[in-house]
N, C-alpha and C positions, 0 to 999 in steps of 0.2 A: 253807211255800213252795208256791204252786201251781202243777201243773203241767202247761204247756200238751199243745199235740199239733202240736210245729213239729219236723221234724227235717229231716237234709240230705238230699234225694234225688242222691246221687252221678253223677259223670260229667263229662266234657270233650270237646272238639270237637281232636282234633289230628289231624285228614284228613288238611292236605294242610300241609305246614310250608314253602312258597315262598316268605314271606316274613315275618312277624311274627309271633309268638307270638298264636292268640285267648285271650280270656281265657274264664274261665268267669263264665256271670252267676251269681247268688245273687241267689234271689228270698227275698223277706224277706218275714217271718211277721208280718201285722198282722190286727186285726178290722176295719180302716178306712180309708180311701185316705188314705197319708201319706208323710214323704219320708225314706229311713233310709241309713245309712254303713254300708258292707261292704268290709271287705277280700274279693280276688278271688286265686283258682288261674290260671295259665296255661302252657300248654306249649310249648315250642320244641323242634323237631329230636329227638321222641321223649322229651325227658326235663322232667318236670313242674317247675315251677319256683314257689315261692311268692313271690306279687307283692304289696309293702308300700303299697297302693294304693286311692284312694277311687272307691266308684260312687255317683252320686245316681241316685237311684232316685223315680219317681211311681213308684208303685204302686195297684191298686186288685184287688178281691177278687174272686171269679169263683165260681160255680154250683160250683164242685169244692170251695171250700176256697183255694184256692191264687193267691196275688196274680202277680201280671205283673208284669215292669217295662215299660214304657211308653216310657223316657227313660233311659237310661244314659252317662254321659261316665266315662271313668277315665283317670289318672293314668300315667304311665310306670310302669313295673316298677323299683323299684330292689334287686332282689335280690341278693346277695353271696354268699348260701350258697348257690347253687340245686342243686348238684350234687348234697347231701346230703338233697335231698329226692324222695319216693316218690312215682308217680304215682298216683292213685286207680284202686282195682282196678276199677270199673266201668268204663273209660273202655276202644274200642278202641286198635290201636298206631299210632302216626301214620307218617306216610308223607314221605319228604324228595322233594325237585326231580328229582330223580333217580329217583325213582320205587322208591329202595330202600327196604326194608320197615327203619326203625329200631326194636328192641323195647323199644317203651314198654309197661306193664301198668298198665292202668287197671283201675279200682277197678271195672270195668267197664261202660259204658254209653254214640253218635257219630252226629249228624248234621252237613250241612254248616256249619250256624248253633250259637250256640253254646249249651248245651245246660244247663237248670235245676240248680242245684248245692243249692236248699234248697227246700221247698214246705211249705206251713201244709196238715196232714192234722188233717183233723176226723174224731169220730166220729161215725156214723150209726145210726139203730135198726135196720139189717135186719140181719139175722143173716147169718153167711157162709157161702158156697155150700158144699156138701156131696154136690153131684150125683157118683155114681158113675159114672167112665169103664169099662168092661168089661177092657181090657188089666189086666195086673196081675202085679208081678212076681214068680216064687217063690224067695223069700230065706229066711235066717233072722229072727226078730226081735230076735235080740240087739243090742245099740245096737254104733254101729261102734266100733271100737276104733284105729281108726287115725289118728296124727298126724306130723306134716312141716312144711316148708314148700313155698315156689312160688320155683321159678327160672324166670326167662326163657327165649328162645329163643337168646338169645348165650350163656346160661351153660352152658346145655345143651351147645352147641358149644363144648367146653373140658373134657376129662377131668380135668383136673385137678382144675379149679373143681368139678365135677360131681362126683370121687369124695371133696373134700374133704368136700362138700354133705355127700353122704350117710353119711361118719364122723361128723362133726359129730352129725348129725339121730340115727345111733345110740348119740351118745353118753350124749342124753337119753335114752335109749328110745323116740323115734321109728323109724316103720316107714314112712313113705309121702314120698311125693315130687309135687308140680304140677309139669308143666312147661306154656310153653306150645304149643300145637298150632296154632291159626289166629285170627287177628283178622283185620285186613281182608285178609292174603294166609293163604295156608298157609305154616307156616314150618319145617317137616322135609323130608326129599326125598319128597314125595306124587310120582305118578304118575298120580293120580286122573282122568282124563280130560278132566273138564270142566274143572278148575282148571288142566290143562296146554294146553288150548285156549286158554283168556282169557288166558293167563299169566298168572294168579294164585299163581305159588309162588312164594317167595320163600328157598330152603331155607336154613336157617341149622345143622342139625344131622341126623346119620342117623340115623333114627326105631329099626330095628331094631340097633344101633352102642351106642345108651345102653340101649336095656331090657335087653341084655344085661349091661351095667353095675350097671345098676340091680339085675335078677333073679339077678345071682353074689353080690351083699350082702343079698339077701331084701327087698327095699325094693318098695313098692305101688306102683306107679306111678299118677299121674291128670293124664289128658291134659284142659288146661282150653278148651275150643273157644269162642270167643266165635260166638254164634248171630245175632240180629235184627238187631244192629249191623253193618252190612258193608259199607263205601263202597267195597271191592274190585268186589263180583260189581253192585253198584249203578252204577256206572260204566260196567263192562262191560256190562251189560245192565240200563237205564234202566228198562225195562220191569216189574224184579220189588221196584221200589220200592212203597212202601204207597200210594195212591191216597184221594181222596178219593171216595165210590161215585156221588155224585151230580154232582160238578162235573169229577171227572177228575183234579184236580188234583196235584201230589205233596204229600203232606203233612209226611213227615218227611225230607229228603234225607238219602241213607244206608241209611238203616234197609229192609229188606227187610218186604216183605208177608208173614209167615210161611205165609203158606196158599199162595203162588204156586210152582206146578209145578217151574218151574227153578230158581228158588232151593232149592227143597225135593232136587230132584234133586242137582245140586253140592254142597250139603252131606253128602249122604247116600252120597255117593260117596269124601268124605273122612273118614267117619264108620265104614264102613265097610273102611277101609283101616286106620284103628287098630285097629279090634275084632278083624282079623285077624291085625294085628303081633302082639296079644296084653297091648295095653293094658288095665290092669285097670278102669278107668274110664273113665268120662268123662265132662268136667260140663261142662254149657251155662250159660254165663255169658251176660249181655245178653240173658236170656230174659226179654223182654217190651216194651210198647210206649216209643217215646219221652218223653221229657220237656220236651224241648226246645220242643212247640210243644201242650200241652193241650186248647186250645181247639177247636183244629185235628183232631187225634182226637177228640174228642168227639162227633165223629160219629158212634163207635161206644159202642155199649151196653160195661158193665162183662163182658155175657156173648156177646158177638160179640168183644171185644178175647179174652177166656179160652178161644173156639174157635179163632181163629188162632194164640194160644198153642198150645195144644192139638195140633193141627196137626204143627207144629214137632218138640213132645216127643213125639207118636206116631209119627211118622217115622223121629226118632231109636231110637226102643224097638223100632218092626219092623226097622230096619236091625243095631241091636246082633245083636238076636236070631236075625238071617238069618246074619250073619258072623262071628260068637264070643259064641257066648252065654254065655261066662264072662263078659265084661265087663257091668260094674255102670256105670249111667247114673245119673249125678246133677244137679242143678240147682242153682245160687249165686241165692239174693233178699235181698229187702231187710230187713234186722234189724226196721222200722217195722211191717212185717203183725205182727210177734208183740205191738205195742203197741197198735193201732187199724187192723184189718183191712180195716174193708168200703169207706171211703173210696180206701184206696191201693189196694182192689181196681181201683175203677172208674177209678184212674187208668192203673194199669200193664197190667190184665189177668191179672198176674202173681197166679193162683190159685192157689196152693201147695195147699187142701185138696182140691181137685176134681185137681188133677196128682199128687197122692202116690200113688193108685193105679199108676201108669206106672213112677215110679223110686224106685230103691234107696237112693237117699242126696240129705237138703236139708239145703242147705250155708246158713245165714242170715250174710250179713257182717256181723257182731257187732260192728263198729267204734266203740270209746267216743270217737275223736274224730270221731265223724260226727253224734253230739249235742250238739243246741245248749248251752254249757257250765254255762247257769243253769239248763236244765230237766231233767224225767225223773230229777233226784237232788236227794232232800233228804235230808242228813247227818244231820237230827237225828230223823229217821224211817226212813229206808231202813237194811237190814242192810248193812254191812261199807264198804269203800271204795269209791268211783265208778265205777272199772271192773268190780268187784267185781259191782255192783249192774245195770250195765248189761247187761254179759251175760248173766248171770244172771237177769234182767228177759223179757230176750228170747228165752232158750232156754225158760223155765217160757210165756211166752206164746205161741210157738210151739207145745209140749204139751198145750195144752189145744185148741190149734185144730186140731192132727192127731191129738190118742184116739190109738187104735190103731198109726198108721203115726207118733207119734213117736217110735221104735227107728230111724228115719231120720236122724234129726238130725246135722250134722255141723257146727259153725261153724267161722268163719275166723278170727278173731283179729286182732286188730292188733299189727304188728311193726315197727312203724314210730312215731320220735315214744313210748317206750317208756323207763319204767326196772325196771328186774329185778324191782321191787314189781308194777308197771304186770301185767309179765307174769306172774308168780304168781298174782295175781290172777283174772287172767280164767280161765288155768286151772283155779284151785279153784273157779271160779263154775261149771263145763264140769261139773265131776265133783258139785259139788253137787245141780245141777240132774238128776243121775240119768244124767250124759251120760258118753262116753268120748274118741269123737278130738276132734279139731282141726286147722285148719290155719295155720300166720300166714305174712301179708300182709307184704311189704316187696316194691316193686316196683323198689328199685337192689339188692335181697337181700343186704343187710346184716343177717344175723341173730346178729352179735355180743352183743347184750344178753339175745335170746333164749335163746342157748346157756349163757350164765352165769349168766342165771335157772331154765336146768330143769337145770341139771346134777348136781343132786343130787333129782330129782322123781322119787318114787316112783309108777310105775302102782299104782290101786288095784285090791284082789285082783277085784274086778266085774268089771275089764277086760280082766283077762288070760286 
C-alpha cells in the first residue's frame, strides 16, 4: 500500500451560533482537479454534531499542495446521535445569541468562514528550520511524566464532576488535569483588565476554588488557553485581526495577528493571572496561522508566518517568567509536522523546532481518527495495530526533528470514538517511543472507556 501525504488539518468555524449550524468544509487530497463525496462535521450551540451528509466539491491544487474547494452544495444534517459526539480539540468554543460563551472544545483551530477540515501535505527537499531563538527554558530533561485528561469550563464549575474527575484520573495513575481557561472569552473569574474592559469573561468556574481542589489530591494542573484563534478580542477590536500587508485587507476573520500590541497585551494579562494563581502550566493551543483561507496567507513566507508565531510564544515565556516562574509553558500542534515537516511548516508557521527552545512541554495531537483511514497504515508492514502505529509514527517523528529538546514531548491521545484496545494502544505506542505522559481528548469528557482501559496500567519504572 502506498502511502500518500494527505491528512486532516483540524478545525471548525462555531463563532457565532445565531442560526444554523456551519459546517466544516473538507478539502479533499487529489494530484488533479477533480470532483470527490465527503462527509462534513458541523456545530450547533457549542456542541459538534456529526453530519451524514454529501459536498461536491471542484477542486483544483494550489503552489502549497493543498486543493480548494471551489463549489460546495451539502445536504441537511441528519444526525440522531449528535449529543454523543466530541468536538474537534482544535476548533475555538462557540458563542450562542446571547452572547454566552457555550463550552464547546475544539480540537482546536476559528475564523468567521468555515475553516479547512483536510489539506493534501506534500513533501519538500528543504530541510527544517533549526534557527536558535536565545530564550530558553531551564528545566530538567527527563521526559514528562505526567497524564489526565481535559475537562471543560462547565465541568470545572461542578465539584463534584471535578472531584470525581480526578479519582477517576488517579485511579489509573494519572496525576494531571486540562481544564479550559480561554477560547474566545475567558472562562474563570479573571479580573484581567483588559478582558474586563471589552467584556470578555465569560466566568464559568473560580480559578483559585478548583487548584485548591485539584493541589489537596496532588493533581498538575494545565490551563489549556486557546491563542491566535479569538473572535472574542477580534470583534472587540477589528484592528488586531491579521491583515493583508499590502492591500489592507483582513485575511482570516477571527484569528488575531500574533505580532499585534494589543492582542499580545490582553493575552498577556490573562496569562499572567494564571502563572500567579499558580497554574502549573500552560499550553497555547491554536498556535499558528489559519486554514481556513491559504492562499490568502500566502502572502507570508513560511519564516514571517514562524516570527509572528514566535511573537506570541515569547510573550507568553516573558510573561510566565515575570509572574510565576514555576509555571511550565507548553504548546498543542499538529500530529502531521512529525510525518512531513517542511510543507505544513510553510502552511501553519507553526515551527515546533525553532519554538522548542522557549517551552517546556509539546503536546502533538496524536489523533488516529484524524488520518485518512486508508493511508499512513499498512498492516502488512507497519508494527502493531493502527493506533498503535499512528502514534507511535508520530511521536518517533517528532524526535528526530527535536534532538535534544525531545524530553518535551507530550501527546494527547484520543478519547473519543475509542475502545479499551483503541486506548492501550496508543498508550503502549507513548511509552515505546521512549515517551512518558499523555493526555486524552474527549471534548463531551466522557472518559468512560478510558478509565476501563488503564485501570489496571502499570507506569513503567522510566517514569516514575
Amino acid at each position: 500500500m502506498k502511502k500518500t501525504n494527505t491528512h486532516k488539518i483540524l478545525g471548525y468555524i462555531g463563532q457565532n451560533a445565531t442560526s444554523l449550524p456551519r459546517p466544516i468544509e473538507r478539502i479533499v487530497s487529489s494530484k488533479k482537479t477533480s470532483v470527490r463525496q465527503a462527509s462534513f462535521v458541523e456545530t450547533h450551540h457549542g456542541t459538534m454534531q456529526l453530519a451524514l451528509a454529501t459536498l461536491s466539491m471542484v477542486v483544483a491544487v494550489s503552489q502549497y499542495g493543498v486543493v480548494l474547494a471551489s463549489r460546495i452544495s451539502a445536504s441537511e444534517s441528519i444526525c440522531g446521535v449528535c449529543s454523543s459526539i466530541p468536538a474537534l480539540h482544535s476548533a475555538a468554543p462557540s458563542e450562542s445569541a446571547n452572547d454566552e460563551v457555550l463550552q464547546t472544545t475544539r480540537r482546536r483551530e476559528v475564523p468567521e468562514v468555515p475553516i479547512a477540515a483536510r489539506a493534501v501535505l506534500n513533501k519538500a527537499p528543504r530541510s527544517p528550520s533549526r534557527r536558535i531563538v536565545s530564550a530558553s527554558p531551564t528545566r530538567t530533561g527527563l521526559p514528562d511524566n505526567h497524564a489526565g485528561v481535559y475537562l471543560t469550563a462547565s465541568g470545572m464549575g461542578k465539584d463534584d464532576f471535578l472531584t470525581q474527575t480526578m479519582q477517576a484520573t488517579g485511579n489509573f495513575n494519572g496525576n494531571a488535569l486540562v481544564f479550559e481557561a480561554k477560547g474566545d472569552r475567558v472562562v474563570f473569574n479573571s479580573t484581567a483588565p483588559m478582558a474586563m474592559k471589552l467584556d470578555l469573561i465569560r466566568s464559568q468556574f473560580d480559578l483559585k476554588h478548583t487548584l485548591k481542589i485539584a493541589r489537596d489530591r496532588g493533581i498538575y494542573t494545565i490551563a489549556r488557553f486557546v491563542s491566535v484563534s479569538d473572535s472574542g478580542i477580534t470583534r472587540a477590536l477589528p484592528e488586531t485581526q491579521l491583515h493583508d500587508p499590502k492591500t489592507g485587507h483582513v485575511i482570516t476573520p477571527g484569528y488575531i495577528d500574533p505580532q499585534n500590541t494589543d492582542a499580545l497585551q490582553y493575552n498577556s494579562e490573562v496569562i499572567c493571572e494564571l502563572a500567579k494563581a499558580g497554574v502549573d502550566e500552560i499550553n497555547l493551543d491554536y498556535i499558528r496561522f489559519s486554514t481556513s483561507n491559504i492562499y490568502a496567507t500566502g502572502v507570508f513566507s513560511a519564516e514571517q508566518k514562524a516570527d509572528r508565531i514566535e511573537a506570541f510564544i515569547r510573550m507568553a515565556r516573558e510573561t510566565i517568567d515575570r509572574c510565576g516562574k514555576n509555571t511550565k509553558l507548553g504548546i498543542s500542534t499538529f500530529a502531521i509536522l512529525g510525518w512531513d515537516y517542511n510543507v505544513n511548516v510553510q502552511t501553519l508557521g507553526q515551527d515546533v523546532v525553532r519554538f522548542a527552545p522557549l517551552v517546556d512541554v509539546i503536546s502533538p495531537m496524536a489523533y488516529p481518527s484524524m488520518f485518512n483511514p486508508n493511508e499512513y497504515y499498512n498492516p502488512g508492514v507497519d508494527k502493531g495495530p493502527r493506533a498503535y502505529h499512528l502514534v507511535y509514527r508520530t511521536m518517533t517523528g517528532y524526535q528526530e526533528l527535536l534532538g535534544k529538546d525531545a524530553w518535551k514531548l507530550r501527546p494527547w491521545l484520543q478519547g473519543y470514538f475509542v475502545t479499551m484496545k483503541n486506548v492501550q494502544d496508543q498508550v503502549q505506542a507513548v511509552t515505546d517511543a521512549g515517551l512518558c505522559g499523555f493526555m486524552f481528548w474527549n471534548a463531551n469528557n466522557n472518559y468512560g472507556t478510558v478509565y476501563s482501559a488503564l485501570k489496571n496500567w502499570k507506569v513503567p519504572e522510566k517514569c516514575k
